[in-house]
Gaussian input, Z-matrix of N, CA and C with variables (Angstrom, degrees):
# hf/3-21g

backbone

0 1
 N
 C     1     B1
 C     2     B2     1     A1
 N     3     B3     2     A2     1     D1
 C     4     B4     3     A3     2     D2
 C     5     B5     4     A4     3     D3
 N     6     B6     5     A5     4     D4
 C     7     B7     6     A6     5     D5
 C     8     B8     7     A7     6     D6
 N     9     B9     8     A8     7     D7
 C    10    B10     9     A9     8     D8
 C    11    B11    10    A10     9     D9
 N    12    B12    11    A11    10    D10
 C    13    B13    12    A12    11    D11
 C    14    B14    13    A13    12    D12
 N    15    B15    14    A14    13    D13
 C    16    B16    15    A15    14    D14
 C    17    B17    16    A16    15    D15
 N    18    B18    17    A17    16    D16
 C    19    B19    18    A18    17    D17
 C    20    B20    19    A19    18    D18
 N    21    B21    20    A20    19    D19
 C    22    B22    21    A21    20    D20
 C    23    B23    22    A22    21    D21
 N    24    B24    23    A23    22    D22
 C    25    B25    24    A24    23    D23
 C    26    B26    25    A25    24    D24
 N    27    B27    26    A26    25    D25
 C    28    B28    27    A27    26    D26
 C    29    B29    28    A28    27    D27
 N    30    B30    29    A29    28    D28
 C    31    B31    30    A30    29    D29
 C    32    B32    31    A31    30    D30
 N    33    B33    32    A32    31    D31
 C    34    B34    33    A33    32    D32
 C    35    B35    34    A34    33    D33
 N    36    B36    35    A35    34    D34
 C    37    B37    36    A36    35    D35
 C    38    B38    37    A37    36    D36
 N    39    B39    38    A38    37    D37
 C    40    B40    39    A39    38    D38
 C    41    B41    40    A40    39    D39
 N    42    B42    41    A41    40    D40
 C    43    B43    42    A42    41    D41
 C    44    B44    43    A43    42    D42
 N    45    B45    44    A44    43    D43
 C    46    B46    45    A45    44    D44
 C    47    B47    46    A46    45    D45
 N    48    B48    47    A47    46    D46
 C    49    B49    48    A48    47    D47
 C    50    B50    49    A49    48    D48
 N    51    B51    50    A50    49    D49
 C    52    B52    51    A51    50    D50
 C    53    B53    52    A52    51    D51
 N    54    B54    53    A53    52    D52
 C    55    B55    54    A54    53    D53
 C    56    B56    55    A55    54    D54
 N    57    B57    56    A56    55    D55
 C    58    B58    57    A57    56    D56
 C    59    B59    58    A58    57    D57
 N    60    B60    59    A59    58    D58
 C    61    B61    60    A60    59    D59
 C    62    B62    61    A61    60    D60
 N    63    B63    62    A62    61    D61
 C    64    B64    63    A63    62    D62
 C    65    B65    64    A64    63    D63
 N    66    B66    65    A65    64    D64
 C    67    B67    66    A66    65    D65
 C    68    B68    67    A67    66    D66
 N    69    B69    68    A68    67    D67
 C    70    B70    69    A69    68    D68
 C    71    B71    70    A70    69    D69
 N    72    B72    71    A71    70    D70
 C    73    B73    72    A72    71    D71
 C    74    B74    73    A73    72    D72
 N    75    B75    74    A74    73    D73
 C    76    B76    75    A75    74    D74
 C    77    B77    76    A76    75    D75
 N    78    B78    77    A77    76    D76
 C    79    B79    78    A78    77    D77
 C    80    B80    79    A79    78    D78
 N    81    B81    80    A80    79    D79
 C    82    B82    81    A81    80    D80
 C    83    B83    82    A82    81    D81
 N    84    B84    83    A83    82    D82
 C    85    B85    84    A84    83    D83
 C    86    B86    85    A85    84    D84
 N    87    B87    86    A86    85    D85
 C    88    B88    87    A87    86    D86
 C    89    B89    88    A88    87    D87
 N    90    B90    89    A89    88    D88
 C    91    B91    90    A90    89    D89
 C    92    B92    91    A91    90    D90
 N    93    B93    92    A92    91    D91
 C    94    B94    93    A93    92    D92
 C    95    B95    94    A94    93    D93
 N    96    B96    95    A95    94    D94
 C    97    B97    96    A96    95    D95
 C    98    B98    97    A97    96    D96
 N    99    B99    98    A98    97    D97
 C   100   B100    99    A99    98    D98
 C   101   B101   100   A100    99    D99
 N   102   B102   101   A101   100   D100
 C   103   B103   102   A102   101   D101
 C   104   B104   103   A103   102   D102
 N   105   B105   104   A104   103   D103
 C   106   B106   105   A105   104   D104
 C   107   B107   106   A106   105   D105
 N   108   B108   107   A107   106   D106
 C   109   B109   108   A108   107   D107
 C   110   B110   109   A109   108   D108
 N   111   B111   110   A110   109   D109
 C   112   B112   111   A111   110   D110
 C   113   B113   112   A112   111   D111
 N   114   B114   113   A113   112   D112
 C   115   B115   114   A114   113   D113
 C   116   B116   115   A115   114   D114
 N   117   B117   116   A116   115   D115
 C   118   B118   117   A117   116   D116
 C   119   B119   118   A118   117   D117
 N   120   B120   119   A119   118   D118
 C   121   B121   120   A120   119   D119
 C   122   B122   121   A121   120   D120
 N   123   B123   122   A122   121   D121
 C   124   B124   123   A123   122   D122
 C   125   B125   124   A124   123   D123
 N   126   B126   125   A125   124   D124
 C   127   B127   126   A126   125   D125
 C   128   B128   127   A127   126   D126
 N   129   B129   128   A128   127   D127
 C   130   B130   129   A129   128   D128
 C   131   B131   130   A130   129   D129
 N   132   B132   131   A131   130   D130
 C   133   B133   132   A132   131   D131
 C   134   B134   133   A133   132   D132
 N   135   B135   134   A134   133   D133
 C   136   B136   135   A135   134   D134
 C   137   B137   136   A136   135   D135
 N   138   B138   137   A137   136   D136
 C   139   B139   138   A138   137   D137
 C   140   B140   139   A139   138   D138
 N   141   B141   140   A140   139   D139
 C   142   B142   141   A141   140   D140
 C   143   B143   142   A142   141   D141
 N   144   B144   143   A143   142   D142
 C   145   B145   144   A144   143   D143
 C   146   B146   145   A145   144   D144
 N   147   B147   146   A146   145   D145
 C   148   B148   147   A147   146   D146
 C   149   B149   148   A148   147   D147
 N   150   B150   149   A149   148   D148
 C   151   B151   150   A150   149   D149
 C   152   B152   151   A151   150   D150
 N   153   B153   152   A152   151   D151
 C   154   B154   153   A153   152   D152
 C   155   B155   154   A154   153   D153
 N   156   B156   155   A155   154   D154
 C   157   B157   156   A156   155   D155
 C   158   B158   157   A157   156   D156
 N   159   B159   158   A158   157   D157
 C   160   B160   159   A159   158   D158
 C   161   B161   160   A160   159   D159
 N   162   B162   161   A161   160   D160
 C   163   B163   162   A162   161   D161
 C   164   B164   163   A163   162   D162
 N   165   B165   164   A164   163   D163
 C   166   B166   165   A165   164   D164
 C   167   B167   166   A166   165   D165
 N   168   B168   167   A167   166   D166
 C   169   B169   168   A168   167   D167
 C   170   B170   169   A169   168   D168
 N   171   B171   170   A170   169   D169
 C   172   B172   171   A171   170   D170
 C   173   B173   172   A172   171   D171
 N   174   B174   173   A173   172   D172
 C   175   B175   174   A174   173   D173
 C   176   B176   175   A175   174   D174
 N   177   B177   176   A176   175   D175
 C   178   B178   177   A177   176   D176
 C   179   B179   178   A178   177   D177
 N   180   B180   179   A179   178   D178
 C   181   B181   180   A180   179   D179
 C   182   B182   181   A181   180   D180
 N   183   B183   182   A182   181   D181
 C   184   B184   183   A183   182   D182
 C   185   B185   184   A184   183   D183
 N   186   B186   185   A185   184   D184
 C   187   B187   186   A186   185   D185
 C   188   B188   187   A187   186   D186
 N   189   B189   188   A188   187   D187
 C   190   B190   189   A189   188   D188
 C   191   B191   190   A190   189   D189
 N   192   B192   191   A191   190   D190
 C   193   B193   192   A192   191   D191
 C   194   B194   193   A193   192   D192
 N   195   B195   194   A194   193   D193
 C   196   B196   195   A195   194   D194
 C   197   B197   196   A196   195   D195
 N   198   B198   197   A197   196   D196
 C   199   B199   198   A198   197   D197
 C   200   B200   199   A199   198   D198
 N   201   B201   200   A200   199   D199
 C   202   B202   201   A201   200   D200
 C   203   B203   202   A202   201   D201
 N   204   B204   203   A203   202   D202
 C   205   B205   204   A204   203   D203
 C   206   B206   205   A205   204   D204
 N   207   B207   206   A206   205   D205
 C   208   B208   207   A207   206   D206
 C   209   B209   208   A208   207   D207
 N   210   B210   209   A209   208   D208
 C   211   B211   210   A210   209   D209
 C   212   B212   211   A211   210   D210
 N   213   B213   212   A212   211   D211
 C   214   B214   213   A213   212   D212
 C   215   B215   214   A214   213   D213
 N   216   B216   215   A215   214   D214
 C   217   B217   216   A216   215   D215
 C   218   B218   217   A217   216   D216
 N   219   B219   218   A218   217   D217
 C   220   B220   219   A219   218   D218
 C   221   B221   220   A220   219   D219
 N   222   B222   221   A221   220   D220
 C   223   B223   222   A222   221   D221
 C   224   B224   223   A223   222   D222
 N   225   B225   224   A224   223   D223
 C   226   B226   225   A225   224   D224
 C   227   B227   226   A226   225   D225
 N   228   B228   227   A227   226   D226
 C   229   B229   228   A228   227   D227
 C   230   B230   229   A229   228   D228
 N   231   B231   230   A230   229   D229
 C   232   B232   231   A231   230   D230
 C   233   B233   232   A232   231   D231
 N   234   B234   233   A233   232   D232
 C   235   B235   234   A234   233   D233
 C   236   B236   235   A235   234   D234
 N   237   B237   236   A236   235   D235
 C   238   B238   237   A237   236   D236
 C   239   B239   238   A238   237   D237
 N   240   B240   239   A239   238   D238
 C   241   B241   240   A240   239   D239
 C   242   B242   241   A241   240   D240
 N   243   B243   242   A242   241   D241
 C   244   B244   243   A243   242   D242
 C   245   B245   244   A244   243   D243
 N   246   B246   245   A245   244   D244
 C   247   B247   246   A246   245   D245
 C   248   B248   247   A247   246   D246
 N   249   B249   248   A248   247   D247
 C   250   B250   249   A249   248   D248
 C   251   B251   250   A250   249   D249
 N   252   B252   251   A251   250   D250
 C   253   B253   252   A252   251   D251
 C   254   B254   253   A253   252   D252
 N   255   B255   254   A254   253   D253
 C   256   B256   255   A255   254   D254
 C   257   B257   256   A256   255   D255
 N   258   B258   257   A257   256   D256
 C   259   B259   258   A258   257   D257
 C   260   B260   259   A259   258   D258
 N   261   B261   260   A260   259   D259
 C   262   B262   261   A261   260   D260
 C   263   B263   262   A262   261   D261
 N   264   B264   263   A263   262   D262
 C   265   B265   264   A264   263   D263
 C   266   B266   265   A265   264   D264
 N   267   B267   266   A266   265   D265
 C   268   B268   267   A267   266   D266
 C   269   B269   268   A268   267   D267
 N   270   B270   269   A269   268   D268
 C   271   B271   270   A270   269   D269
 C   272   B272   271   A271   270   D270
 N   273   B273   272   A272   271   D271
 C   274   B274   273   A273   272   D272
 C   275   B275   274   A274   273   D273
 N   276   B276   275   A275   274   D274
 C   277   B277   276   A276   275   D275
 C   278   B278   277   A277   276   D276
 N   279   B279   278   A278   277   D277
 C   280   B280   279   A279   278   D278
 C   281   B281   280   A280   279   D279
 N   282   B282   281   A281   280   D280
 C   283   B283   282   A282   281   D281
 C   284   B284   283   A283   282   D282
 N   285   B285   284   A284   283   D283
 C   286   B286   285   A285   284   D284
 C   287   B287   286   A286   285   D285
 N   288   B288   287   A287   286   D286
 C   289   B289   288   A288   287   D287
 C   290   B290   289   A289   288   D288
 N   291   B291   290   A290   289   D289
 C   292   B292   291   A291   290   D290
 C   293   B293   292   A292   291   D291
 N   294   B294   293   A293   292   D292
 C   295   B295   294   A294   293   D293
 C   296   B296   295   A295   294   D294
 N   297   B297   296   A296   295   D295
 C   298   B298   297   A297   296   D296
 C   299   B299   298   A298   297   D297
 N   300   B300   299   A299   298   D298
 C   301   B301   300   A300   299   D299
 C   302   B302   301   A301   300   D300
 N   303   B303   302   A302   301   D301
 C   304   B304   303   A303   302   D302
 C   305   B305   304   A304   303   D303
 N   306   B306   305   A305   304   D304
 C   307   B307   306   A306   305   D305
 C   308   B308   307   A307   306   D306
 N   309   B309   308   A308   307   D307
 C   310   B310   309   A309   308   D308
 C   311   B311   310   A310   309   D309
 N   312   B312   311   A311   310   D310
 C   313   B313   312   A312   311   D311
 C   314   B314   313   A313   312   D312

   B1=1.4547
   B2=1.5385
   B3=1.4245
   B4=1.3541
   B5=1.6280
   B6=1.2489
   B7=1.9995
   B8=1.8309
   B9=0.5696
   B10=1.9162
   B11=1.2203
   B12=1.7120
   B13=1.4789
   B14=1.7974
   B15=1.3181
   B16=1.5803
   B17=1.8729
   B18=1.2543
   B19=1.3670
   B20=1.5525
   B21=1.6355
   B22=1.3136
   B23=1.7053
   B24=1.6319
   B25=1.3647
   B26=1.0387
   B27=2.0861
   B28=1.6941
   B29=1.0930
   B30=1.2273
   B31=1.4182
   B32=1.5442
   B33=1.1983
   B34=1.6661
   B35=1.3893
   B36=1.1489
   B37=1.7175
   B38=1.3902
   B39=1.7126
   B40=1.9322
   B41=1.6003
   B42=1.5470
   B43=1.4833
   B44=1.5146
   B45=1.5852
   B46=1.6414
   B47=1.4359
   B48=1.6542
   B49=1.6123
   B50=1.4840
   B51=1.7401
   B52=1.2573
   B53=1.6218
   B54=1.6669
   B55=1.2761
   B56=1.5595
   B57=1.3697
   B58=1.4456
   B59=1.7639
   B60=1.3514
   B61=1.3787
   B62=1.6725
   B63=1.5110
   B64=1.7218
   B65=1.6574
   B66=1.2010
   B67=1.4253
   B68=1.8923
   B69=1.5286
   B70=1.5654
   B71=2.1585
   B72=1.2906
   B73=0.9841
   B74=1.8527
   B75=0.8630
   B76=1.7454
   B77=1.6505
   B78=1.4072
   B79=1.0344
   B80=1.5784
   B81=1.0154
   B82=1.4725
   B83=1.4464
   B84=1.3815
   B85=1.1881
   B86=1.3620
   B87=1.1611
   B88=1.5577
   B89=1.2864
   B90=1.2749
   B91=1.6919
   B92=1.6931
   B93=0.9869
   B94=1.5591
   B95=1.5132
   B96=1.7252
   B97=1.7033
   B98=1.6433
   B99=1.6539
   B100=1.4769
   B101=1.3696
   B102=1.0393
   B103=1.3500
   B104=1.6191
   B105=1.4864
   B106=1.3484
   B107=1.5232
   B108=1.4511
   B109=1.5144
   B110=1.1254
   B111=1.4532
   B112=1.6841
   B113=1.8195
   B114=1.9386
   B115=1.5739
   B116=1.6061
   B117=1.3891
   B118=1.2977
   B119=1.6684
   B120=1.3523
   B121=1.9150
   B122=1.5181
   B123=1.5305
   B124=1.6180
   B125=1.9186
   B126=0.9986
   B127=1.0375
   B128=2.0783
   B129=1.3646
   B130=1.4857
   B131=1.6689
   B132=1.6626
   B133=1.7075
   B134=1.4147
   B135=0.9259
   B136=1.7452
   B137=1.3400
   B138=1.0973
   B139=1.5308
   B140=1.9607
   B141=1.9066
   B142=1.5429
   B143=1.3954
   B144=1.3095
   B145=1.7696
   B146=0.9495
   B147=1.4929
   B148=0.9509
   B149=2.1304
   B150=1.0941
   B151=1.3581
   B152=1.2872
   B153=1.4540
   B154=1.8000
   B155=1.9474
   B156=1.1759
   B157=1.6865
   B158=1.8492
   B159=1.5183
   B160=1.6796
   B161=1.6339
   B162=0.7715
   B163=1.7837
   B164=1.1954
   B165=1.9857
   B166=1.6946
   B167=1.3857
   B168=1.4040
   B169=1.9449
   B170=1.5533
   B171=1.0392
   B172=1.6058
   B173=1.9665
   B174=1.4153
   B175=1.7014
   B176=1.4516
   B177=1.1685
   B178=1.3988
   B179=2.0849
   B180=0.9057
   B181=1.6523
   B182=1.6740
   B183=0.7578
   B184=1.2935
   B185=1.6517
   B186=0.7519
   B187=1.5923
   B188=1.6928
   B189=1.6809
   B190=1.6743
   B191=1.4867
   B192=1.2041
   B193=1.1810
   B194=2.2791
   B195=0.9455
   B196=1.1688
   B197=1.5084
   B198=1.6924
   B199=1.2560
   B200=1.5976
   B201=0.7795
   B202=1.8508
   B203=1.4666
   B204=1.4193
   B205=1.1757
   B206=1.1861
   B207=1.0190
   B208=2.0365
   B209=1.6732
   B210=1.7576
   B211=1.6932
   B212=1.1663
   B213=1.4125
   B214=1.5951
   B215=1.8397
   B216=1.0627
   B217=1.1092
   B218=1.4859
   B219=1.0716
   B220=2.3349
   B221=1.5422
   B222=1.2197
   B223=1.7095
   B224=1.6068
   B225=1.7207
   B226=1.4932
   B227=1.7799
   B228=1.6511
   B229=1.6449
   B230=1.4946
   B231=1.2595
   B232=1.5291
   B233=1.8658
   B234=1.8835
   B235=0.8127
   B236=1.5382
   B237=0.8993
   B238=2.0079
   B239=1.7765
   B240=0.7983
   B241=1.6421
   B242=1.7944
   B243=1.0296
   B244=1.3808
   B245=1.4784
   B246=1.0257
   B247=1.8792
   B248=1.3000
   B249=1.4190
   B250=1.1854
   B251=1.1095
   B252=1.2017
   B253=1.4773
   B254=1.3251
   B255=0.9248
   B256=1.4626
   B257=1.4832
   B258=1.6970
   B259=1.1540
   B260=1.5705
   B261=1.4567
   B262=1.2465
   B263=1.4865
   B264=1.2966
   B265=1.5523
   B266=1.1487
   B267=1.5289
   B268=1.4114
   B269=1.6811
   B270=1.4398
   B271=1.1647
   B272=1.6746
   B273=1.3284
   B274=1.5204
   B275=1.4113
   B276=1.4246
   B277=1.9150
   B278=1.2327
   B279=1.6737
   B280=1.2612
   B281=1.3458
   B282=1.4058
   B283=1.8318
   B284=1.6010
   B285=1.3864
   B286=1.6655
   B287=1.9367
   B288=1.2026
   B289=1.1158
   B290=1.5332
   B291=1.5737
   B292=1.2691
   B293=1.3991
   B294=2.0517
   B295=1.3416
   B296=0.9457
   B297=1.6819
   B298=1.1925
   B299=1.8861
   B300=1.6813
   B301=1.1064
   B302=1.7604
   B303=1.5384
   B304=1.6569
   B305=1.5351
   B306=1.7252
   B307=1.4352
   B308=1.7205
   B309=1.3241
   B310=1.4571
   B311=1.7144
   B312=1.0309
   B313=1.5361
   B314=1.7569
   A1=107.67
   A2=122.00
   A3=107.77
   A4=96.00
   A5=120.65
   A6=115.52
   A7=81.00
   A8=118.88
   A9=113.76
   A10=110.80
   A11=120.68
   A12=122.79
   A13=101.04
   A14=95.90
   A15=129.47
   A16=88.45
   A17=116.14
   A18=142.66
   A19=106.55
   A20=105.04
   A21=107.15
   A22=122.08
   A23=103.67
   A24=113.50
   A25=93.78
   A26=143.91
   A27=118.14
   A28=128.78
   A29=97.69
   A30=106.87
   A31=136.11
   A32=90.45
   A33=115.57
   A34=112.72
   A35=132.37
   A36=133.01
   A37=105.27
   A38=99.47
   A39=97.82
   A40=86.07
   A41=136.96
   A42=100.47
   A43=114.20
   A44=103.75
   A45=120.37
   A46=96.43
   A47=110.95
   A48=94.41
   A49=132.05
   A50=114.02
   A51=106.01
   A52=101.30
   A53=103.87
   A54=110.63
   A55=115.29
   A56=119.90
   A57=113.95
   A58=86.62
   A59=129.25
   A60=131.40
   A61=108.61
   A62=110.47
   A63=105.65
   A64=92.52
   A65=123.64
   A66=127.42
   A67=94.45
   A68=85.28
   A69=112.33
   A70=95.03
   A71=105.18
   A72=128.59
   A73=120.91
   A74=87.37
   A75=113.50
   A76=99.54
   A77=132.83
   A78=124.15
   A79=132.96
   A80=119.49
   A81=136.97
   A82=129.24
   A83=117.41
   A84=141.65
   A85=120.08
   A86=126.21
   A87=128.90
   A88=113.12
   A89=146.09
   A90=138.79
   A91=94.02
   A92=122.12
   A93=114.65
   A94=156.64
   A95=99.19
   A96=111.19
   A97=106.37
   A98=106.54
   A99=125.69
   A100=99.96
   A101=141.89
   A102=155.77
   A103=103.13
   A104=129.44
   A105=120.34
   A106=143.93
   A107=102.59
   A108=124.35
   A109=108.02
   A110=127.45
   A111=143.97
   A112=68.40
   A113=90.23
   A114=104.12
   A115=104.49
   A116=125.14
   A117=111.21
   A118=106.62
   A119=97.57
   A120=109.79
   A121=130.15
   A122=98.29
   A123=116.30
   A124=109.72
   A125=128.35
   A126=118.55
   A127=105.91
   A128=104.89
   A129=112.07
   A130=124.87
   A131=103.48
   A132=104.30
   A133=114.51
   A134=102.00
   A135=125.47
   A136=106.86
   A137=123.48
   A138=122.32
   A139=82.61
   A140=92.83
   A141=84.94
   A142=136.34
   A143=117.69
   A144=127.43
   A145=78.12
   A146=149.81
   A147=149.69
   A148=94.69
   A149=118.06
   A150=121.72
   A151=100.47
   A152=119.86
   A153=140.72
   A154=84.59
   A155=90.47
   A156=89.05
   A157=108.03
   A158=100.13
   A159=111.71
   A160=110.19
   A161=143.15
   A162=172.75
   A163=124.92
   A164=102.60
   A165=120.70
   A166=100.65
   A167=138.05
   A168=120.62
   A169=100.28
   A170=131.07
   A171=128.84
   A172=123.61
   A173=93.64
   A174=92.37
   A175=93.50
   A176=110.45
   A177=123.30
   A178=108.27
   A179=88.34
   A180=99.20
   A181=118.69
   A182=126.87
   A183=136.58
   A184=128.09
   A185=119.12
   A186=110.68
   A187=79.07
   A188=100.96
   A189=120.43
   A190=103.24
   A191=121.25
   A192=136.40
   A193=109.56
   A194=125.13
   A195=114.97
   A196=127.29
   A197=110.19
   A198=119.21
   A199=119.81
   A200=100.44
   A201=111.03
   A202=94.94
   A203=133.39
   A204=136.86
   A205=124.72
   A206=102.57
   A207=127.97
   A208=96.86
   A209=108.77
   A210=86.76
   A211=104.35
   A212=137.30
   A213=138.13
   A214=92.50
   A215=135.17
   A216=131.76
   A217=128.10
   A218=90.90
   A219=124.78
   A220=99.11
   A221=129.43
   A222=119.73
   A223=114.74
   A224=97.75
   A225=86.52
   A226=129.78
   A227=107.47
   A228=88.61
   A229=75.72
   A230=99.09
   A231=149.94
   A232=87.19
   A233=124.82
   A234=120.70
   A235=142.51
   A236=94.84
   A237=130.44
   A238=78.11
   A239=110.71
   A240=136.33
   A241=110.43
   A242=136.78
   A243=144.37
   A244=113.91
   A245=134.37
   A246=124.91
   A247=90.04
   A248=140.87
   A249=137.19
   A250=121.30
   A251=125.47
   A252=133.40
   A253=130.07
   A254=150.93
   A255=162.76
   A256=135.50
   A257=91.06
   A258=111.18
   A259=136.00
   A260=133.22
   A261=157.65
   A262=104.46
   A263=108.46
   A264=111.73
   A265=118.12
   A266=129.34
   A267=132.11
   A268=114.16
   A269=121.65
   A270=132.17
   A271=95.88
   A272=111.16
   A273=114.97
   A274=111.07
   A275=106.54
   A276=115.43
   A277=100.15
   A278=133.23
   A279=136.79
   A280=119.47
   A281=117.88
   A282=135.42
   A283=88.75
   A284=109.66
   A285=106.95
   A286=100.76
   A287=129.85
   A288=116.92
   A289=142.13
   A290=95.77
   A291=107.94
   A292=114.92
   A293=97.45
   A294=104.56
   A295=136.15
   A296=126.55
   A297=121.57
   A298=105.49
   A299=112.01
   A300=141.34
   A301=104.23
   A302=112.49
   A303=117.73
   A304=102.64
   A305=104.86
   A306=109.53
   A307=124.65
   A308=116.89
   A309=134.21
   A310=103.21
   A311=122.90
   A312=120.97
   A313=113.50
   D1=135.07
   D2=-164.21
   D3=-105.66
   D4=-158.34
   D5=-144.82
   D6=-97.51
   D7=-65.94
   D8=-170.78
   D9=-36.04
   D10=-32.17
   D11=176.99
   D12=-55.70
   D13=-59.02
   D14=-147.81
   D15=-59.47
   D16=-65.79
   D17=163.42
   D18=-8.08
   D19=-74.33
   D20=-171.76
   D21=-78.88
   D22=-14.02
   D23=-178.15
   D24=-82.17
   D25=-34.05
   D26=146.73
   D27=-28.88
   D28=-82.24
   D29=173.08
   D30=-9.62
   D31=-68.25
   D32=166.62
   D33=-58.47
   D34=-35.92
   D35=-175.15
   D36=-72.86
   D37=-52.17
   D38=-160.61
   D39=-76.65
   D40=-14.59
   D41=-178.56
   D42=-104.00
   D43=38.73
   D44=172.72
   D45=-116.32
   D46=-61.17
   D47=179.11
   D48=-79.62
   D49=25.63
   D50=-162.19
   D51=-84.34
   D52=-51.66
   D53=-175.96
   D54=-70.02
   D55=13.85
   D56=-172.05
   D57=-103.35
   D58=-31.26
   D59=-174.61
   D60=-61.31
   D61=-16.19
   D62=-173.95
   D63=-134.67
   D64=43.36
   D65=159.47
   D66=60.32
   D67=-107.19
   D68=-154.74
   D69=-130.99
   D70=18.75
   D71=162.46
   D72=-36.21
   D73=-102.95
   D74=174.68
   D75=-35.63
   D76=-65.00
   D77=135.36
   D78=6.36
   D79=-103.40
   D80=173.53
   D81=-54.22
   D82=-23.50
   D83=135.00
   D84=-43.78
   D85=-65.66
   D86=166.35
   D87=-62.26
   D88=-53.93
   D89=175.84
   D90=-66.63
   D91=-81.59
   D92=-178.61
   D93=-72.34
   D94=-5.95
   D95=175.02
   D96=-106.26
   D97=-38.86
   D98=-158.84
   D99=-49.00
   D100=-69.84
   D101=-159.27
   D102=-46.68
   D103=-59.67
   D104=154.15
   D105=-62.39
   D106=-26.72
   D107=-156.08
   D108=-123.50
   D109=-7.53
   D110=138.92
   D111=96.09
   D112=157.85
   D113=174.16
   D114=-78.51
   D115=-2.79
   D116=-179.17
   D117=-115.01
   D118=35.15
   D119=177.65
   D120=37.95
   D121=16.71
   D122=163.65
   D123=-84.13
   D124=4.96
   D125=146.49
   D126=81.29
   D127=-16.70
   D128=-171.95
   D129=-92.64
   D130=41.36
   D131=147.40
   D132=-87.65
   D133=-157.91
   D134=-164.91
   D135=-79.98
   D136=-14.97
   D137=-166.42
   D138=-105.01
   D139=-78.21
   D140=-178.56
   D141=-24.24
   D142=-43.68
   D143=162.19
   D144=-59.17
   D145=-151.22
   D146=-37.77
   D147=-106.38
   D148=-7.80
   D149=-161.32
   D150=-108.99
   D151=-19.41
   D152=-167.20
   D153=51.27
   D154=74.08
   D155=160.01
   D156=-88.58
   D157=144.29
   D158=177.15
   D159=-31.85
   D160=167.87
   D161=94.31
   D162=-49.34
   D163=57.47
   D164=-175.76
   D165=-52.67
   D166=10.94
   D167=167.96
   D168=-103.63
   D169=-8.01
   D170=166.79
   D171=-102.34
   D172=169.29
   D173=-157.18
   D174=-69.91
   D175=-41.98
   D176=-170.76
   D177=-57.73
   D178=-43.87
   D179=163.43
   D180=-62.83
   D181=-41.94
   D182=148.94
   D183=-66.65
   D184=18.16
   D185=-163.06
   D186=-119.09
   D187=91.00
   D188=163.39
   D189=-171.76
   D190=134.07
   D191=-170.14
   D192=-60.79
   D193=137.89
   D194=159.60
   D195=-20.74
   D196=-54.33
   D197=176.60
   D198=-62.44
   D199=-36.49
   D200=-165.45
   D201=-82.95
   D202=-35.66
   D203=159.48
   D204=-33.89
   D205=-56.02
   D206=-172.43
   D207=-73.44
   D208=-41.94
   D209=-178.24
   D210=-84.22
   D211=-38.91
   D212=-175.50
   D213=-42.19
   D214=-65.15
   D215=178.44
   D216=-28.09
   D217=-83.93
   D218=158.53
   D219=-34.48
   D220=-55.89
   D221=-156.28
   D222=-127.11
   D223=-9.28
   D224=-171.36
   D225=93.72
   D226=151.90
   D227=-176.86
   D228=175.97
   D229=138.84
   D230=177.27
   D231=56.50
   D232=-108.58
   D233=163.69
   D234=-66.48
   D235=-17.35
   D236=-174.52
   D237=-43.79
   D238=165.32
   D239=155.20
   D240=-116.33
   D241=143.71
   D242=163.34
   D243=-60.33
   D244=150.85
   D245=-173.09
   D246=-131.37
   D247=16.13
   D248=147.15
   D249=-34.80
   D250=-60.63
   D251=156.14
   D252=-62.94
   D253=0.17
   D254=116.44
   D255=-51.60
   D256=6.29
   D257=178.88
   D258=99.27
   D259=-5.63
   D260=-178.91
   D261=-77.44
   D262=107.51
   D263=169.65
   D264=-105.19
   D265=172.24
   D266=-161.11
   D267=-64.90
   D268=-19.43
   D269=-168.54
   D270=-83.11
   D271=-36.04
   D272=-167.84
   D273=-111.15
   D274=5.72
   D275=159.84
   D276=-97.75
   D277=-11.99
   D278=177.14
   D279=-81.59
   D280=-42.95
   D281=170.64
   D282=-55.08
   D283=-61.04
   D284=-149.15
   D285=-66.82
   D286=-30.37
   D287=151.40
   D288=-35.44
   D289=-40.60
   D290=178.14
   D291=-57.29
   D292=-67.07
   D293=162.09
   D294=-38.55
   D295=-31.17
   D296=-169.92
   D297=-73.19
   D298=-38.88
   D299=167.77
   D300=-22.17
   D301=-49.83
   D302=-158.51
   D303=-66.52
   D304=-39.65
   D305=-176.11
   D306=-39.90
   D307=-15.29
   D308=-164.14
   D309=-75.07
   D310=104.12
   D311=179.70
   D312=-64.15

C-alpha cells in the first residue's frame, strides 16, 4: 500500500474517532460555550471581553482542576450561569472538559 493510501486511511480514522473522544462535546461547546469563550477557546468576543472569560490555549487558562471544571459548568461562578439547567449533565460537563482540555497549545 503506498503512503497516500495509508495517509488518507489516517486521516479518515482520527476524523471518525475524534468526535467520539468528546461525546457530544464539540457540539455543545459551539451552541453553548462559543459565544463567550470564542470557538477557538481564546475567550476574545464581545461577551468574553467584557466577562474576562479564560484563554483555554494558555497554562494560565487552564490552571482548574477537572473537578471544579465540571462544577463551574453544572452550577455556574461569578457571571457564568450554570447549564445544569439547560440541560448539561455530569457525563457531558465531563466530555466538555476534555474538550475544553484540547484548547491547550
Amino acid at each position: 500500500m503506498n503512503w497516500k493510501i495509508k495517509a488518507a486511511m489516517l486521516s479518515a480514522a482520527v476524523m471518525i474517532a475524534a468526535p467520539a473522544a468528546y461525546g457530544g462535546a464539540a457540539e455543545t461547546y459551539g451552541k453553548q460555550c462559543a459565544s463567550c469563550h470564542g470557538k477557538d477557546g481564546k475567550g476574545q468576543t464581545t461577551m468574553g471581553k467584557k466577562f474576562k472569560a479564560l484563554d483555554y490555549t494558555t497554562a494560565a487558562g487552564q490552571k482548574w482542576s477537572d473537578a471544579d471544571g465540571v462544577k463551574v459548568i453544572l452550577d455556574g461562578k461569578g457571571k457564568m450561569k450554570g447549564y445544569k439547567a439547560k440541560g448539561i449533565d455530569e457525563a457531558a460537563a465531563k466530555d466538555l472538559v476534555k474538550y475544553i482540555r484540547a484548547f491547550k497549545k
